[in-house]
C-alpha positions as CSV (number, residue, x, y, z in Angstrom):
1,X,0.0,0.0,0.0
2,X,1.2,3.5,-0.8
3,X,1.7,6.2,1.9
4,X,1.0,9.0,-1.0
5,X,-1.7,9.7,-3.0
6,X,-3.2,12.4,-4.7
7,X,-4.1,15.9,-2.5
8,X,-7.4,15.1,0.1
9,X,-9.1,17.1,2.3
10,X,-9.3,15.4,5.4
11,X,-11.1,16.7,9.1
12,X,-9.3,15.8,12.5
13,X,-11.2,16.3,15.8
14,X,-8.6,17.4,18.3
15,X,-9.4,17.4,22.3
16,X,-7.4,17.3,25.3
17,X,-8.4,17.5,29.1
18,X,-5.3,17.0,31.5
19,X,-2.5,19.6,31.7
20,X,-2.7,22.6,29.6
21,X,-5.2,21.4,27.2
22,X,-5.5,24.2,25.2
23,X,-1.8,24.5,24.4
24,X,-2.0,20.6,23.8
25,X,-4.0,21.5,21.2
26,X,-2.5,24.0,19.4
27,X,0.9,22.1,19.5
28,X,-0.9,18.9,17.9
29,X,-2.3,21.7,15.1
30,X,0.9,22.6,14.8
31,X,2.3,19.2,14.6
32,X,0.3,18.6,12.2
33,X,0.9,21.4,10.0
34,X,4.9,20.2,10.3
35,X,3.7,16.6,9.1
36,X,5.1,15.8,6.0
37,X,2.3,15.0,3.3
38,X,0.0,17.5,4.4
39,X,-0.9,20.9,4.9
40,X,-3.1,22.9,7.0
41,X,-6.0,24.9,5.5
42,X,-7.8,26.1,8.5
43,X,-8.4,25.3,11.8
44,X,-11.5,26.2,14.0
45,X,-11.7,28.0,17.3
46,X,-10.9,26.2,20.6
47,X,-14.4,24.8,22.2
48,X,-14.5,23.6,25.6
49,X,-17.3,20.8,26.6
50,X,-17.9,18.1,29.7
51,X,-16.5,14.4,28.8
52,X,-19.2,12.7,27.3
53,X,-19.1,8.8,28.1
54,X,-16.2,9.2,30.3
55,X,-15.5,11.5,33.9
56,X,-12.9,14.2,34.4
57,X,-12.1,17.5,33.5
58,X,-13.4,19.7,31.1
59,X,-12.2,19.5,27.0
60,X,-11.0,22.1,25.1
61,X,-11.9,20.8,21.6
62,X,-11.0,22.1,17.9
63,X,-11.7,20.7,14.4
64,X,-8.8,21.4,11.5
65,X,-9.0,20.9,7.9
66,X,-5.6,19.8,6.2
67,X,-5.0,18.7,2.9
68,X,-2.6,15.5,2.7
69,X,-1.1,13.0,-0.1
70,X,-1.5,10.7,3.2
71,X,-3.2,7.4,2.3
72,X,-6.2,7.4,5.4
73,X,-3.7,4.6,6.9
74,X,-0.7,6.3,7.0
75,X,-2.6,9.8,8.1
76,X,-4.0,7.7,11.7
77,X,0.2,6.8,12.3
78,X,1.0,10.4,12.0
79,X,-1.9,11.5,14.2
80,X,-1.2,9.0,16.6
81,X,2.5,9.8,16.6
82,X,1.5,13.2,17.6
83,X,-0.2,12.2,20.2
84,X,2.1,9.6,21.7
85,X,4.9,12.7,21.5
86,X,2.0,14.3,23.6
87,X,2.0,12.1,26.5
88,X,-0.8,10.2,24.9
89,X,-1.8,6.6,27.6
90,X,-4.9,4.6,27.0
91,X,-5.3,2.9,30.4
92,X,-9.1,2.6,30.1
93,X,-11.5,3.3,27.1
94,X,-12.5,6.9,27.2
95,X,-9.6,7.7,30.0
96,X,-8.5,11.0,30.6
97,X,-6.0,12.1,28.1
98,X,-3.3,15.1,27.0
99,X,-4.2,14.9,23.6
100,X,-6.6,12.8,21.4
101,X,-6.5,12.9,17.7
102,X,-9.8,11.8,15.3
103,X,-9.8,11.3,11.6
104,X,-13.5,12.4,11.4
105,X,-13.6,12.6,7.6
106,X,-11.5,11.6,4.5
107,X,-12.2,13.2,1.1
108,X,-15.8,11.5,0.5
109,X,-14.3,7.5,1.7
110,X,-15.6,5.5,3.4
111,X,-13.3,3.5,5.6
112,X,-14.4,0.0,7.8
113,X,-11.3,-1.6,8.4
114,X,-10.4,-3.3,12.0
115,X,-8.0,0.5,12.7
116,X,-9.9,2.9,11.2
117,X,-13.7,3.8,10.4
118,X,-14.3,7.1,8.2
119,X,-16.5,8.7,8.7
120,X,-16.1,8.4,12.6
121,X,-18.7,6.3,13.8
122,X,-19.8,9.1,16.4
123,X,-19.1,12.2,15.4
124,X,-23.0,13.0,14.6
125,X,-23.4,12.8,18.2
126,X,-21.3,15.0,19.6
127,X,-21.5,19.1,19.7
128,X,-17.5,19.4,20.4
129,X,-16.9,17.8,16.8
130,X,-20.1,19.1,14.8
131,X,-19.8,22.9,16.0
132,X,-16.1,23.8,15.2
133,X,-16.9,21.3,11.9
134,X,-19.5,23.5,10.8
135,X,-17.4,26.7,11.7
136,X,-14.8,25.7,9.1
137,X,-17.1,24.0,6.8
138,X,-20.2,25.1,7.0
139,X,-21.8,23.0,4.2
140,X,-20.8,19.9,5.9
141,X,-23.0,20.3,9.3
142,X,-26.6,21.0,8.9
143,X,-29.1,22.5,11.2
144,X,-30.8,18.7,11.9
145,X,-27.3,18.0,12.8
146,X,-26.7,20.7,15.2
147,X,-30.3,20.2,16.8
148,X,-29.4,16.5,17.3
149,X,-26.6,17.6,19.8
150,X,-28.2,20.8,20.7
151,X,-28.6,19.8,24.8
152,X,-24.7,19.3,24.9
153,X,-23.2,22.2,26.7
154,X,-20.1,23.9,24.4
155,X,-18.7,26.8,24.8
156,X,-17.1,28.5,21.9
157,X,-13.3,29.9,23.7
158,X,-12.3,32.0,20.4
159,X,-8.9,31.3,17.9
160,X,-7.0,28.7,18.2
161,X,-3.3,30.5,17.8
């Protein structure tokens, strides 16, 4: 399998809730603009929302659209090389983390492979992903989407540099 391809636009979901979440987050945007194969078109505002599914602190979320020659495959290594350089542990599903990293979307494929699913499987249910998704690409989020999600608490924080 190749690890280039021609130019995609691809979505990451970033989040982060232990240390100083949001610098986590705009080092993993800038970690990912410095990741070879792809380049950053825009990035949304930091967000901060409860855990959903899990307990702890507060996330400070953000959305970021890059453009990448990365096959899907070798785009989830690099994100989750980022976030092991982050401090990244998985003691328990939906633990506590410095930094998480979520290939939401992937040009228009569709991916169902034992590593990866594209679209994520959950990002329709969650505010923290669909509103900075639909700050940067409005055409993507709908209002049925947004009223799905719309008793989730998010607070909109303002840029992310």
């Amino acid at each position: 399998m190749s690890e280039q391809r021609d130019e995609v636009i691809a979505y990451v979901g970033l989040g982060a809730n232990l240390g100083d979440s949001p610098q986590a987050v705009r080092d993993a945007i800038a970690a990912l603009a410095a990741t070879p194969g792809v380049s950053l078109v825009q990035a949304s505002s930091l967000y901060r929302s409860a855990p959903v599914d899990a307990t702890g602190p507060d996330y400070i979320n953000a959305v970021a659209c890059i453009s990448t020659r990365l096959t899907a495959p070798a785009l989830l290594h690099a994100l989750q090389a980022i976030e092991n350089t982050a401090g990244r542990e998985r003691p328990y599903r939906n633990a506590p983390r410095t930094l998480d990293l979520d290939l939401l979307l992937y040009g228009d494929a569709g991916i169902a492979s034992p590593d990866l699913t594209v679209p994520h499987p959950r990002m329709g249910e969650r505010a923290f992903v669909l509103l900075p998704l639909r700050e940067i690409s409005p055409g993507l989020i709908g209002d049925e989407d947004l009223q799905a999600v719309s008793l989730q608490v998010v607070e909109q924080l303002g840029s992310f540099e």
